[in-house]
Structures are given as structure tokens and as C-alpha cells.
PDB file of N, CA, C and O in Angstrom:
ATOM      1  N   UNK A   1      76.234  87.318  33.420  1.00  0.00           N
ATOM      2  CA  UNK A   1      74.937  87.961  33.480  1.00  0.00           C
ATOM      3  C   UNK A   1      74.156  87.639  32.219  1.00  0.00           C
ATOM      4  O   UNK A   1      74.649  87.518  31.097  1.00  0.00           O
ATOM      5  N   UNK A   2      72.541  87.482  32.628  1.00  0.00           N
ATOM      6  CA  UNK A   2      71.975  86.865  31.254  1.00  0.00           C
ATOM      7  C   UNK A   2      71.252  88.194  30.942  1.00  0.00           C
ATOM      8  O   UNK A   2      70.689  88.919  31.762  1.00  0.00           O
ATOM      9  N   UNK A   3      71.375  88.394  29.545  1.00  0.00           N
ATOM     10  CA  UNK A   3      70.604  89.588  29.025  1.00  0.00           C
ATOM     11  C   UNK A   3      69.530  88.665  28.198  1.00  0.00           C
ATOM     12  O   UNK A   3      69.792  87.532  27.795  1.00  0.00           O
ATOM     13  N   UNK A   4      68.166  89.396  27.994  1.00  0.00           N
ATOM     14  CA  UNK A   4      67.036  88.816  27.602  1.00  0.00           C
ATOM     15  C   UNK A   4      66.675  90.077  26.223  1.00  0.00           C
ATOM     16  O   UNK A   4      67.078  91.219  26.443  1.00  0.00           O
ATOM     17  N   UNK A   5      66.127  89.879  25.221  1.00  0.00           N
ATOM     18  CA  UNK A   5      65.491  90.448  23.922  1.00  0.00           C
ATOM     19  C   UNK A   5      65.006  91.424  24.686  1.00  0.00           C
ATOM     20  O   UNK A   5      65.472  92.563  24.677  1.00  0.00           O
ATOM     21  N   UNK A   6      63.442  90.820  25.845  1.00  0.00           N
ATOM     22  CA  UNK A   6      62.540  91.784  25.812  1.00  0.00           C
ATOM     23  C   UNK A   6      63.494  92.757  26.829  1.00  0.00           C
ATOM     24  O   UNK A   6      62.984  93.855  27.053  1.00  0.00           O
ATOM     25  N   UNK A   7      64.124  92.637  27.138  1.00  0.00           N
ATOM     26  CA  UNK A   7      64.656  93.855  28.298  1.00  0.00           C
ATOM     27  C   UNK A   7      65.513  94.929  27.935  1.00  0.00           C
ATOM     28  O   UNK A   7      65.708  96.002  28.505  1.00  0.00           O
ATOM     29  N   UNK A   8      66.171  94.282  26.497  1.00  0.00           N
ATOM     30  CA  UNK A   8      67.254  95.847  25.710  1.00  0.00           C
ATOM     31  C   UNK A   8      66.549  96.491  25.112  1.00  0.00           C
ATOM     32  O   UNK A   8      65.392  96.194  24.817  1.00  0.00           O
ATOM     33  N   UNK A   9      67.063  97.373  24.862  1.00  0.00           N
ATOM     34  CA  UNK A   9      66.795  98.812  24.567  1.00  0.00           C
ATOM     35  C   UNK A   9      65.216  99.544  25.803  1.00  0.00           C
ATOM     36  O   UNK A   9      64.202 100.144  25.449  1.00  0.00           O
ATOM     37  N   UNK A  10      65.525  99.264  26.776  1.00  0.00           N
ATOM     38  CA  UNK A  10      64.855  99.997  27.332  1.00  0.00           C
ATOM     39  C   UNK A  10      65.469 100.981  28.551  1.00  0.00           C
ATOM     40  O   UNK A  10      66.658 101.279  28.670  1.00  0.00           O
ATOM     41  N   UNK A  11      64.744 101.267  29.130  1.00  0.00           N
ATOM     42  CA  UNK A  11      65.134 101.939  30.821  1.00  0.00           C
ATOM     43  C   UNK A  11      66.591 101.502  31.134  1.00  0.00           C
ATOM     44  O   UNK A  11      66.986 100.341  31.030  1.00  0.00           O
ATOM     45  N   UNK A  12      67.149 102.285  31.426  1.00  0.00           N
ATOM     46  CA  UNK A  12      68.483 101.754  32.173  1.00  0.00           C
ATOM     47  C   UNK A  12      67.964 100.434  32.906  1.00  0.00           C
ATOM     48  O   UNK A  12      68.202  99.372  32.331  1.00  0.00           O
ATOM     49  N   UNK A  13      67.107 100.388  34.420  1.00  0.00           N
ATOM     50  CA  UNK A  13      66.912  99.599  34.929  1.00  0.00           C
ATOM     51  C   UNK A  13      65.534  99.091  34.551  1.00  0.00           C
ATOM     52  O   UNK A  13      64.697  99.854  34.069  1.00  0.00           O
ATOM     53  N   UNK A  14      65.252  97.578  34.805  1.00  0.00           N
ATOM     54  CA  UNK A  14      64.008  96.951  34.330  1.00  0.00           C
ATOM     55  C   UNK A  14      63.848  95.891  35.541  1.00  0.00           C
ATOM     56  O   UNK A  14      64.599  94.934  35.733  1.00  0.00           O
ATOM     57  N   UNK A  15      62.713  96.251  36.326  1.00  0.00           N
ATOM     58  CA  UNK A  15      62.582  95.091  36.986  1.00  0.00           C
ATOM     59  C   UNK A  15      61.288  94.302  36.527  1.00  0.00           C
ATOM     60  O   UNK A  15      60.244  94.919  36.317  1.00  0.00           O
ATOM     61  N   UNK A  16      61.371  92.959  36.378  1.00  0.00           N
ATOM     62  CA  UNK A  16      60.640  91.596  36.266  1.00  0.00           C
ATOM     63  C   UNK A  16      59.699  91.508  37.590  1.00  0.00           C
ATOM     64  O   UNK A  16      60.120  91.215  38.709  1.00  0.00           O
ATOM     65  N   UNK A  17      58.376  91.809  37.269  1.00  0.00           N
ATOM     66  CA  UNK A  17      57.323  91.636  38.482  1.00  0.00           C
ATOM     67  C   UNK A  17      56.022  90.792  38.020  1.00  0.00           C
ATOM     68  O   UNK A  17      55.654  90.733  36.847  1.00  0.00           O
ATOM     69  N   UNK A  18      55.434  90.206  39.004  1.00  0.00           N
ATOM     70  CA  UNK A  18      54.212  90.138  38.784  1.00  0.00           C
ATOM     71  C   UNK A  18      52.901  90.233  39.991  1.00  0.00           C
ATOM     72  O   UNK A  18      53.532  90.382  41.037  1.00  0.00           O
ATOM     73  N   UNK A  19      51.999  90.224  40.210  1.00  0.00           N
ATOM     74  CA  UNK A  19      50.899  90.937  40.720  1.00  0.00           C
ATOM     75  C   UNK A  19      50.856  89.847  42.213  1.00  0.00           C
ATOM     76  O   UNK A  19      51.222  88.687  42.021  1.00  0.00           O
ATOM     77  N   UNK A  20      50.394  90.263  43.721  1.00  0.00           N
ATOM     78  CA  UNK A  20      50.782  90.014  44.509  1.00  0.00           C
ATOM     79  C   UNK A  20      51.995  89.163  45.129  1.00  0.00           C
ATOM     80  O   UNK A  20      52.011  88.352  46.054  1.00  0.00           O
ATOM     81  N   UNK A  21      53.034  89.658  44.258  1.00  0.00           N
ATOM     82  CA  UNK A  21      54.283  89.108  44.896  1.00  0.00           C
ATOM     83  C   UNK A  21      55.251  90.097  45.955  1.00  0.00           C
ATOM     84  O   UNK A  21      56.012  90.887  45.397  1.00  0.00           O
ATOM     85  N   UNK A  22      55.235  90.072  47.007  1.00  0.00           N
ATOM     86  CA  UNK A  22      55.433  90.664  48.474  1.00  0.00           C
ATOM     87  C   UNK A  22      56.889  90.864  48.320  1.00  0.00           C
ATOM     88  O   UNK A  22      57.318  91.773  49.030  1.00  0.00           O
ATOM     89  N   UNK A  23      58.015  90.095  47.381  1.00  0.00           N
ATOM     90  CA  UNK A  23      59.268  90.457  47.018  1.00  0.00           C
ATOM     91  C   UNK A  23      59.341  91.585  46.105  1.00  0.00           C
ATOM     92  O   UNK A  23      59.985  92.633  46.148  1.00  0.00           O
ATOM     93  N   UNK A  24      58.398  91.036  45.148  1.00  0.00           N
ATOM     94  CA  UNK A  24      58.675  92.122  44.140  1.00  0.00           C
ATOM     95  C   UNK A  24      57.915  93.969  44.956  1.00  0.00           C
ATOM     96  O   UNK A  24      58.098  95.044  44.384  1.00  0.00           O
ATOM     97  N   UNK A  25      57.424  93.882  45.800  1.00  0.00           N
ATOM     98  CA  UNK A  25      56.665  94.640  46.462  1.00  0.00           C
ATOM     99  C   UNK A  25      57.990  95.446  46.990  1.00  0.00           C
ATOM    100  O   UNK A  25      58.193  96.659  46.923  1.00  0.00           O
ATOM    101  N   UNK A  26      58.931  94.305  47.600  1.00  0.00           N
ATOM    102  CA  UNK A  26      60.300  95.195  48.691  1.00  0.00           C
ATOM    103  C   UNK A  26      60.911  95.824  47.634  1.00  0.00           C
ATOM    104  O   UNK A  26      61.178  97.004  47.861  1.00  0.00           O
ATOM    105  N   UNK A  27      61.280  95.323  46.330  1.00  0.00           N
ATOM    106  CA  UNK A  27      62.422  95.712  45.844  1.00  0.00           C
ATOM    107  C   UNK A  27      61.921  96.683  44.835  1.00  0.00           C
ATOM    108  O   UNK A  27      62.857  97.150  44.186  1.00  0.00           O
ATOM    109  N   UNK A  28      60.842  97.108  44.514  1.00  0.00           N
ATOM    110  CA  UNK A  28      60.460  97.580  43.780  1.00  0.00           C
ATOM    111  C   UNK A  28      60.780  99.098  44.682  1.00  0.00           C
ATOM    112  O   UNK A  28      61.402 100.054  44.220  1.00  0.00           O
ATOM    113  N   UNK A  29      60.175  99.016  46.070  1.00  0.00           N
ATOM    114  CA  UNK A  29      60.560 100.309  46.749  1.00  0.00           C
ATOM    115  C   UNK A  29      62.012 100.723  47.054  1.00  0.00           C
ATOM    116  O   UNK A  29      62.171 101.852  47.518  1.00  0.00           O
ATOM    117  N   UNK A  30      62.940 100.052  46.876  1.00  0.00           N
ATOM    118  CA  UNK A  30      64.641 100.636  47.342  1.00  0.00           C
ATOM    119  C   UNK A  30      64.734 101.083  45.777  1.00  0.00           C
ATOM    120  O   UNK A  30      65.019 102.264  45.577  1.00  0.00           O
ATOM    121  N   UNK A  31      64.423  99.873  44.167  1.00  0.00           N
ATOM    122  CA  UNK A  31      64.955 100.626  42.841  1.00  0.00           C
ATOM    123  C   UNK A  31      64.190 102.151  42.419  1.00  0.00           C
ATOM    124  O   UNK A  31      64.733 103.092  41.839  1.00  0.00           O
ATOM    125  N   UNK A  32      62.873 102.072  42.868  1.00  0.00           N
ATOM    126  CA  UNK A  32      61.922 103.167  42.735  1.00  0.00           C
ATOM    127  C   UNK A  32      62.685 104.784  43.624  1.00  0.00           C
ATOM    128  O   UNK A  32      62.716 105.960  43.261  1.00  0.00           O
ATOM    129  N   UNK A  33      62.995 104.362  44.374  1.00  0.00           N
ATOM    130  CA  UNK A  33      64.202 105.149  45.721  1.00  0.00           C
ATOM    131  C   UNK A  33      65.359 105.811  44.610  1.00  0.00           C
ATOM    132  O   UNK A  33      65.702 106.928  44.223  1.00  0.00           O
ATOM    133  N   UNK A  34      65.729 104.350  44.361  1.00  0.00           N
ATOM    134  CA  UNK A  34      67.127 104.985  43.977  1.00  0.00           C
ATOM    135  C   UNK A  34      67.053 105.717  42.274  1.00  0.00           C
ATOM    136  O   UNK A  34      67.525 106.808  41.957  1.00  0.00           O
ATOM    137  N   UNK A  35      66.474 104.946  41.558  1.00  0.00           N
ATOM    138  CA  UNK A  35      66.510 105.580  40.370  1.00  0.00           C
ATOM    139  C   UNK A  35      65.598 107.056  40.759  1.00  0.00           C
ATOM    140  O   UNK A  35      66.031 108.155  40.409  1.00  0.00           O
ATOM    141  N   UNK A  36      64.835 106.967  41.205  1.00  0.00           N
ATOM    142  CA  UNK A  36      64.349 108.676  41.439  1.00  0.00           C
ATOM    143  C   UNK A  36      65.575 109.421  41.805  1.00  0.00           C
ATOM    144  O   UNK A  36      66.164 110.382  41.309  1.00  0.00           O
ATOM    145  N   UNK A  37      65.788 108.569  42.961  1.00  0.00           N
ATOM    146  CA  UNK A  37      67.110 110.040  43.396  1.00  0.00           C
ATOM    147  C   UNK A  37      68.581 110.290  41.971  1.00  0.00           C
ATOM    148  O   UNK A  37      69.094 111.369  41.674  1.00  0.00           O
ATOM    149  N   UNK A  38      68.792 109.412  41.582  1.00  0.00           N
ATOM    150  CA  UNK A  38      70.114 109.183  40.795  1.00  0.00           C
ATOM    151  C   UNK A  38      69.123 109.840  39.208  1.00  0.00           C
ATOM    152  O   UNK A  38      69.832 110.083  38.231  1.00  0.00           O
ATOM    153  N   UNK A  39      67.953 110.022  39.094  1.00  0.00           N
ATOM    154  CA  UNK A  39      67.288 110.107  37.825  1.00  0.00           C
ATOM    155  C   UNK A  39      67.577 109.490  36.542  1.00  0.00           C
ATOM    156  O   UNK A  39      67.960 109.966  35.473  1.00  0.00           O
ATOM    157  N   UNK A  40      67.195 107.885  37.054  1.00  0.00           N
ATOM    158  CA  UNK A  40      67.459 106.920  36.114  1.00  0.00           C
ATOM    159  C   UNK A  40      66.224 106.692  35.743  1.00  0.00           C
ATOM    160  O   UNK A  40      65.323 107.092  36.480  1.00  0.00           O
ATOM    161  N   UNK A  41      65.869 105.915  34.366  1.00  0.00           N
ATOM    162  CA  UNK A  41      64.865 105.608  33.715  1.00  0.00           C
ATOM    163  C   UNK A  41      64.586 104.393  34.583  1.00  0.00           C
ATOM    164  O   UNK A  41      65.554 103.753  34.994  1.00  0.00           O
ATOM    165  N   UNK A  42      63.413 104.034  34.886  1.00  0.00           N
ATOM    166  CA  UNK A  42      63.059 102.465  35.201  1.00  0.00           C
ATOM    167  C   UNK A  42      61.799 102.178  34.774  1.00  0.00           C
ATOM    168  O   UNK A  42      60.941 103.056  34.861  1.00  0.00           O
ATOM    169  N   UNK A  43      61.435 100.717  34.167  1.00  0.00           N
ATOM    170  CA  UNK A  43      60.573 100.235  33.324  1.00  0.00           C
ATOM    171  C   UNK A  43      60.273  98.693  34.587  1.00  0.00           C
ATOM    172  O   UNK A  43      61.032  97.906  35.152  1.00  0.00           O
ATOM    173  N   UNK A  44      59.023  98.860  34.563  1.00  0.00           N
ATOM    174  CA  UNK A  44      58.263  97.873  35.621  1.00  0.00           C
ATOM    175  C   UNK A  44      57.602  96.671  34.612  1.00  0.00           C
ATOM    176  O   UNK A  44      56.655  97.001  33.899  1.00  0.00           O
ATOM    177  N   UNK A  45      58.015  95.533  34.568  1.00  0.00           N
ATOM    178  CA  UNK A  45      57.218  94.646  33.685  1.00  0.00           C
ATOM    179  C   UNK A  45      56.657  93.405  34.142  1.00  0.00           C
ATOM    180  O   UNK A  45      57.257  92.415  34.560  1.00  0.00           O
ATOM    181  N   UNK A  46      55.297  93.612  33.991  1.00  0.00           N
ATOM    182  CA  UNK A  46      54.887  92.715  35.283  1.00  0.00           C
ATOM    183  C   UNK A  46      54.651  91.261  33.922  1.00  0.00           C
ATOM    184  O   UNK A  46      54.050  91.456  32.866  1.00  0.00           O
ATOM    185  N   UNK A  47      55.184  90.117  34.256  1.00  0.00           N
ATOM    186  CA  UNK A  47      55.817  89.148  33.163  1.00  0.00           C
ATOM    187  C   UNK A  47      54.053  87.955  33.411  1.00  0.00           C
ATOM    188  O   UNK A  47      54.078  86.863  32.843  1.00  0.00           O
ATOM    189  N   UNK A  48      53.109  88.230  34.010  1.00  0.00           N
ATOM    190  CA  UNK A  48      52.066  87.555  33.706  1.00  0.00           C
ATOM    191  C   UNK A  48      50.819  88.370  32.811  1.00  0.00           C
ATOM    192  O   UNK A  48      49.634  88.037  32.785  1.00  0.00           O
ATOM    193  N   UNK A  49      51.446  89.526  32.097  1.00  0.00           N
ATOM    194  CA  UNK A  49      50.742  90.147  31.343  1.00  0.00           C
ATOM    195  C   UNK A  49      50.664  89.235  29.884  1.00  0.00           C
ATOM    196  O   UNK A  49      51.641  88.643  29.426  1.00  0.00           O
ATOM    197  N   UNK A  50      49.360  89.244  29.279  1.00  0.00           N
ATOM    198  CA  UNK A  50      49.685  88.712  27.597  1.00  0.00           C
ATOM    199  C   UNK A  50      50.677  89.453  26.549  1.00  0.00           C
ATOM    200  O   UNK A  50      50.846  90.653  26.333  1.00  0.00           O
ATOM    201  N   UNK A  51      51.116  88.600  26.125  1.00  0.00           N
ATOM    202  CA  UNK A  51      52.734  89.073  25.231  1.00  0.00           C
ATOM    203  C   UNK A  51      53.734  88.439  26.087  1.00  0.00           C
ATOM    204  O   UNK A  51      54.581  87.881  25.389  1.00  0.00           O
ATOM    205  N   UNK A  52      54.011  88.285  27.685  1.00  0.00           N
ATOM    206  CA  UNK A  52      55.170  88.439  27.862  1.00  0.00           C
ATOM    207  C   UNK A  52      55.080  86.633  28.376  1.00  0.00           C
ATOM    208  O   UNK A  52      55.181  86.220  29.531  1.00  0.00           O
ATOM    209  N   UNK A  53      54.936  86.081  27.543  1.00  0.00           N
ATOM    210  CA  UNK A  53      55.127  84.363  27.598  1.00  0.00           C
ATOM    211  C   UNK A  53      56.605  83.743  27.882  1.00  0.00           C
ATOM    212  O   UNK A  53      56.978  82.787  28.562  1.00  0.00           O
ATOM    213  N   UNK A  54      57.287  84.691  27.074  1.00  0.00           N
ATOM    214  CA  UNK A  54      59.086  83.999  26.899  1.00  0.00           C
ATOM    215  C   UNK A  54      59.648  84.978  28.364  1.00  0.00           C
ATOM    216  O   UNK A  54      60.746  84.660  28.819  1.00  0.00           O
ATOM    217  N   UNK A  55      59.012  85.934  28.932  1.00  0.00           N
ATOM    218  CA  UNK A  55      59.753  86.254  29.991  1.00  0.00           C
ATOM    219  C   UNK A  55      59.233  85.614  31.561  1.00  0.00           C
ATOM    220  O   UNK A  55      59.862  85.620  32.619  1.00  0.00           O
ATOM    221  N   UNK A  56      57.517  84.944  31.200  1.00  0.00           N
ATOM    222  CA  UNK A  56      56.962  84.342  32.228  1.00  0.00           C
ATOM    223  C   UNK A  56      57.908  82.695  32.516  1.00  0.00           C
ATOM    224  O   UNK A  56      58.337  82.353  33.618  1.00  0.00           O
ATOM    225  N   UNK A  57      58.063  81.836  31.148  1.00  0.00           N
ATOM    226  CA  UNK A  57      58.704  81.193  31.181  1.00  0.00           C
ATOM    227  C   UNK A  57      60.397  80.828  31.870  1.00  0.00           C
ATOM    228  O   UNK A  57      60.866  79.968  32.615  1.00  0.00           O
ATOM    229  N   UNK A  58      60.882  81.942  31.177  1.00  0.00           N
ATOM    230  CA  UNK A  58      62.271  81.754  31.570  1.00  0.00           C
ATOM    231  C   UNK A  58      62.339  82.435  33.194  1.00  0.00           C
ATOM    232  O   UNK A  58      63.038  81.904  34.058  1.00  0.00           O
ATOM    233  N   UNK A  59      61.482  83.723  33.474  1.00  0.00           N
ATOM    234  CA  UNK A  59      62.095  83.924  35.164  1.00  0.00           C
ATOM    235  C   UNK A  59      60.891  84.012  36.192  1.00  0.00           C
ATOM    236  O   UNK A  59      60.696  84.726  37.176  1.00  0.00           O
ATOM    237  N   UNK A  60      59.984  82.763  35.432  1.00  0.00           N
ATOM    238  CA  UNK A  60      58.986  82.614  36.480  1.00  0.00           C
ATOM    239  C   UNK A  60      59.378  82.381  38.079  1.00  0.00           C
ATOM    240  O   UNK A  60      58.985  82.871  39.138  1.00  0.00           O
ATOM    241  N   UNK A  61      60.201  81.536  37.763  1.00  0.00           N
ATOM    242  CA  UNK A  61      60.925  80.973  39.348  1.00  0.00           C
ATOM    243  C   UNK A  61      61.798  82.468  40.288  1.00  0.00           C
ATOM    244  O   UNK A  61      61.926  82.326  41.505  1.00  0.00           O
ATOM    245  N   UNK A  62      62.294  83.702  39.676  1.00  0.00           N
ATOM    246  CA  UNK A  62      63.194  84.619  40.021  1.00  0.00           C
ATOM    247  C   UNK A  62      62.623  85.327  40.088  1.00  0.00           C
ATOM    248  O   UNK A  62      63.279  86.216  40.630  1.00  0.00           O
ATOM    249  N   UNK A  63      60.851  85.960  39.730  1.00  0.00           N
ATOM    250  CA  UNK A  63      60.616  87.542  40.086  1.00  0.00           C
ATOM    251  C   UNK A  63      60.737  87.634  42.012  1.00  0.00           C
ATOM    252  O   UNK A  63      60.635  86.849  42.955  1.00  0.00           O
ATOM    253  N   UNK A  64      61.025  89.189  41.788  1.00  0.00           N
ATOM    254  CA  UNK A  64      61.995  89.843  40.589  1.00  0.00           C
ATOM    255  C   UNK A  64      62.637  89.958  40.616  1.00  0.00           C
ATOM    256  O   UNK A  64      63.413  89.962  41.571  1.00  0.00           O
ATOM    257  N   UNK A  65      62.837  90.213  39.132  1.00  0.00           N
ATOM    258  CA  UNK A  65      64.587  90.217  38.477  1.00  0.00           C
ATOM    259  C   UNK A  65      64.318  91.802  37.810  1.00  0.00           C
ATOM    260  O   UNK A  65      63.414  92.453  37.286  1.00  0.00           O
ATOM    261  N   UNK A  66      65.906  91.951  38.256  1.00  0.00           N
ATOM    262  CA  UNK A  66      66.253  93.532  38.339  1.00  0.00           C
ATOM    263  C   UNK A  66      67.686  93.146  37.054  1.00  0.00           C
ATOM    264  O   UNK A  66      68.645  92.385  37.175  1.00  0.00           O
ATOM    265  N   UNK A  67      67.318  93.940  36.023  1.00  0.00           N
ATOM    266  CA  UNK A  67      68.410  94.082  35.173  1.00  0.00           C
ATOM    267  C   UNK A  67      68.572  95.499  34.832  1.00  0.00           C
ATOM    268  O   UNK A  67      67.730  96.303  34.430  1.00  0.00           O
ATOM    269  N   UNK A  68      70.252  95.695  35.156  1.00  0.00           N
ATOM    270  CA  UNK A  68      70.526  97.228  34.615  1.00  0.00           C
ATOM    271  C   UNK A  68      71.403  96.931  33.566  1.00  0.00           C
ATOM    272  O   UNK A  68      72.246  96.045  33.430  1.00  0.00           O
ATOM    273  N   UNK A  69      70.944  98.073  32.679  1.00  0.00           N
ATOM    274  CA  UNK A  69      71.912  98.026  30.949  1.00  0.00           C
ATOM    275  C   UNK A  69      71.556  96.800  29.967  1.00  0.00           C
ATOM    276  O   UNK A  69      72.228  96.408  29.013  1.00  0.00           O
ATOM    277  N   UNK A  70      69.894  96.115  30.606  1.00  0.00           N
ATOM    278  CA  UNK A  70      69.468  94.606  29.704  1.00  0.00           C
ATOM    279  C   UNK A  70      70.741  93.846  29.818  1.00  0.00           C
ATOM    280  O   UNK A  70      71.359  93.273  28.921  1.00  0.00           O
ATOM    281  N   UNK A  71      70.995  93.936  30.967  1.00  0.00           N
ATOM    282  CA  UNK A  71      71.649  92.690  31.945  1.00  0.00           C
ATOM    283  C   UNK A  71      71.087  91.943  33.192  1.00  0.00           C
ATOM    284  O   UNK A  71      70.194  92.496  33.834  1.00  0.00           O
ATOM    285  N   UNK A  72      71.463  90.959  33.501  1.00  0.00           N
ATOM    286  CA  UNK A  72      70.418  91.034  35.277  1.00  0.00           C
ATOM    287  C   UNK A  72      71.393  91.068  35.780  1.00  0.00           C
ATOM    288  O   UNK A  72      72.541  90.660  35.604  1.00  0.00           O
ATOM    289  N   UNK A  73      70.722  91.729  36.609  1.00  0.00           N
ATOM    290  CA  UNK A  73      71.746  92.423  37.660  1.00  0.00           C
ATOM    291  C   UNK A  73      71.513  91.293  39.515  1.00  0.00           C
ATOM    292  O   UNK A  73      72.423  90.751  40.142  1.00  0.00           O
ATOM    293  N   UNK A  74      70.260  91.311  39.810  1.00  0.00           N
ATOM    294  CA  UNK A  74      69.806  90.525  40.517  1.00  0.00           C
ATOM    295  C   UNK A  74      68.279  90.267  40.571  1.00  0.00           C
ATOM    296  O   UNK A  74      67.426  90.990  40.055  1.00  0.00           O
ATOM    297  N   UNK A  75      68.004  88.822  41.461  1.00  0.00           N
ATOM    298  CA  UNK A  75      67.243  88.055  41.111  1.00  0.00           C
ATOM    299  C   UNK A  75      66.378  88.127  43.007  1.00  0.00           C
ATOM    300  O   UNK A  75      67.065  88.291  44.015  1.00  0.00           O
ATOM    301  N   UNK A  76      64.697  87.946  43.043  1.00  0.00           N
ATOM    302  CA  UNK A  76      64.452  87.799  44.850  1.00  0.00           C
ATOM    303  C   UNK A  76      64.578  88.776  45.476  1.00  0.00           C
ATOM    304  O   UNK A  76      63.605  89.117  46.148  1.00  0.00           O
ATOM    305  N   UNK A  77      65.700  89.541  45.511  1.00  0.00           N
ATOM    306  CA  UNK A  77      66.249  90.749  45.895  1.00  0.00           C
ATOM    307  C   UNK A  77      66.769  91.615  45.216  1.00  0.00           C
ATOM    308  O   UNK A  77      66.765  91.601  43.985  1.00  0.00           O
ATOM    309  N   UNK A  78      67.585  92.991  46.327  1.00  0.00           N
ATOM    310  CA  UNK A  78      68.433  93.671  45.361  1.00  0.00           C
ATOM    311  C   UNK A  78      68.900  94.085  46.694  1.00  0.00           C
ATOM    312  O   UNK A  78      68.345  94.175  47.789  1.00  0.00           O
ATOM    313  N   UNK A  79      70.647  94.416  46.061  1.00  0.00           N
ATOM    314  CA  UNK A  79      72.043  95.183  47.450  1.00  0.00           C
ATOM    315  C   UNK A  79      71.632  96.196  46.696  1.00  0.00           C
ATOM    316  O   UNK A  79      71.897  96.102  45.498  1.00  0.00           O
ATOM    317  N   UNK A  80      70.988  97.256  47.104  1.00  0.00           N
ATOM    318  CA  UNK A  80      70.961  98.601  47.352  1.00  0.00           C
ATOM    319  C   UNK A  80      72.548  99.219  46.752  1.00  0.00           C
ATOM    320  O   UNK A  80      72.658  99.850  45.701  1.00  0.00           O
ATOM    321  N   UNK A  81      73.582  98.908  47.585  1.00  0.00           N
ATOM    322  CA  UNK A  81      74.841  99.429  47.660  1.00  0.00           C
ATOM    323  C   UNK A  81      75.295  98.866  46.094  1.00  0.00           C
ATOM    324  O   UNK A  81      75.786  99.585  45.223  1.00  0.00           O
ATOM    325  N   UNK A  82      75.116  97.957  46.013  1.00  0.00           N
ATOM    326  CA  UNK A  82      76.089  97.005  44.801  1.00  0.00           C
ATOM    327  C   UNK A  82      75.106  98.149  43.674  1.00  0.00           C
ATOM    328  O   UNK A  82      75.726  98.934  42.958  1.00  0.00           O
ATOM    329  N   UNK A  83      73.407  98.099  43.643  1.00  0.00           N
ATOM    330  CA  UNK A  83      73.330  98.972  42.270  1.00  0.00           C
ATOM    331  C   UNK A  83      73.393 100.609  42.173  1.00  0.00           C
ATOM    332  O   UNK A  83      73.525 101.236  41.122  1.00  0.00           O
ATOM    333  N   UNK A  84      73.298 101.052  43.213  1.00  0.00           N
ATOM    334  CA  UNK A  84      73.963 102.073  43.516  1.00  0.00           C
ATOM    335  C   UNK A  84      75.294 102.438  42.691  1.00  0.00           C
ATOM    336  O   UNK A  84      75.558 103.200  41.761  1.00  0.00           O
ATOM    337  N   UNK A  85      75.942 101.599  43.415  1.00  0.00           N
ATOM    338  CA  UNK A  85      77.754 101.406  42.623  1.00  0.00           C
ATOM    339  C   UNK A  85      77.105 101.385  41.221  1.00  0.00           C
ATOM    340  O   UNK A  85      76.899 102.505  40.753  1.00  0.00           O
ATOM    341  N   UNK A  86      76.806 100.515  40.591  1.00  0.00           N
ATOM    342  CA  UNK A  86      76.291  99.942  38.891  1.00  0.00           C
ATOM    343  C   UNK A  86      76.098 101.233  38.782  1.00  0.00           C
ATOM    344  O   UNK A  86      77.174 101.771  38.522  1.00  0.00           O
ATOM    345  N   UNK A  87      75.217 102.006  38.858  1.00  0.00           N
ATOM    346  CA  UNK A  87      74.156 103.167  38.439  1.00  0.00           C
ATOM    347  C   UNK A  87      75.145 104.337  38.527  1.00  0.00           C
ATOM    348  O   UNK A  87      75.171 105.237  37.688  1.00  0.00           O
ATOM    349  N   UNK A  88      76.026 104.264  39.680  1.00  0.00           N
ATOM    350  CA  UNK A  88      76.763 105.876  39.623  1.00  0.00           C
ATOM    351  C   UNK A  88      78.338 105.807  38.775  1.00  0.00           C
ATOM    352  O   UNK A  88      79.070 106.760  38.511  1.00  0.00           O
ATOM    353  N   UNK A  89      78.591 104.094  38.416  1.00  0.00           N
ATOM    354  CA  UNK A  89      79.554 103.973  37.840  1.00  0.00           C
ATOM    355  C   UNK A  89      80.331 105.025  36.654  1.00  0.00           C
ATOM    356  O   UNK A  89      81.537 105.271  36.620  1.00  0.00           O
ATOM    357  N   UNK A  90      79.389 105.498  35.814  1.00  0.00           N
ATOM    358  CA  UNK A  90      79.346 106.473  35.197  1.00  0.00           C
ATOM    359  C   UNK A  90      79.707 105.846  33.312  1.00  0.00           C
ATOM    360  O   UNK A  90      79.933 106.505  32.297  1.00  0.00           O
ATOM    361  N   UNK A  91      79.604 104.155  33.559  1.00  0.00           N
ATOM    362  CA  UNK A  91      79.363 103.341  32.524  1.00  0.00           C
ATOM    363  C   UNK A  91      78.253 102.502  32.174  1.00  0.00           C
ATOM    364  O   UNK A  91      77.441 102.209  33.052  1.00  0.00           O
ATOM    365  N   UNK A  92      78.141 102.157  31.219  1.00  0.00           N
ATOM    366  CA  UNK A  92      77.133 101.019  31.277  1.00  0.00           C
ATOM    367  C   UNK A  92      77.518  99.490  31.899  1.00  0.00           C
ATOM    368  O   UNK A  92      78.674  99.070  31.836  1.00  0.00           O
ATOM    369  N   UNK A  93      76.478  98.749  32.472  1.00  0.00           N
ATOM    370  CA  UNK A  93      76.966  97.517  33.106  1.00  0.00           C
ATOM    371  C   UNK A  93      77.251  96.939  31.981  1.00  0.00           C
ATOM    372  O   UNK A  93      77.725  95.803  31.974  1.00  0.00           O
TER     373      UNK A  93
END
């Protein structure tokens, strides 16, 4: 799993978005779901904002990318079940 600068120390979960992307649209609604219900922190970073050059670069091709614990966790998508598991583990990933 690749961990990135801008993504530690934040939110448990961080998903990588940017502005009419119809993926980042799906997955944004199951992590938004689940961290509400589980009452996890989540941080939305939409990577074509100014400042975020080194995160437009490296996962231009993957939004979004969903990292829990400033890990990625997954990339396009997200298994519901698999971060579920991550999140109720009762560790950090």
C-alpha cells in the first residue's frame, strides 16, 4: 500500500476526488454511508484544486483513491465489505 505526505495525519479515511467524475460520485456515497454510521472522520480532497499538484500528478489516472490510516486502501472503486472490515478492525491499517 502506497502512503502519500499529503494524506497523513488526517481523517482516518481520505478519499482523492475531483469535480465531475461519476466514480468518484459512487464511492464517495457507500464511504460517506459508512464512516457516518461507524463515526469515522473522512476528509474529501478534490486533487485539481491549487496546492494539490503532487497529488494531481501521481493519482491523476486513479481518482478516486480511498486511503484509510494514509494508506490506499483502494483505487476507481471501493468493497464496501473489505473497508468495513479495515474500519471495525479495531486497529489502524
Amino acid at each position: 500500500m502506497t502512503t502519500h505526505p499529503a494524506v497523513t495525519d488526517q481523517p482516518r479515511v481520505t478519499v482523492l476526488t475531483r469535480q465531475d467524475c461519476h466514480l468518484c460520485d459512487e464511492v464517495l456515497v457507500v464511504v460517506r454511508d459508512l464512516c457516518g454510521e461507524l463515526g469515522v472522520d473522512l476528509a474529501e480532497i478534490d486533487i485539481d484544486l491549487p496546492g494539490r499538484e503532487s497529488l494531481r500528478e501521481e493519482y491523476t489516472d486513479q481518482v478516486p483513491v480511498t486511503f484509510v490510516d494514509g494508506k490506499r486502501f483502494d483505487f476507481w472503486r471501493i468493497d464496501e465489505v473489505r473497508l468495513r472490515a479495515a474500519l471495525q478492525d479495531g486497529h489502524r491499517c
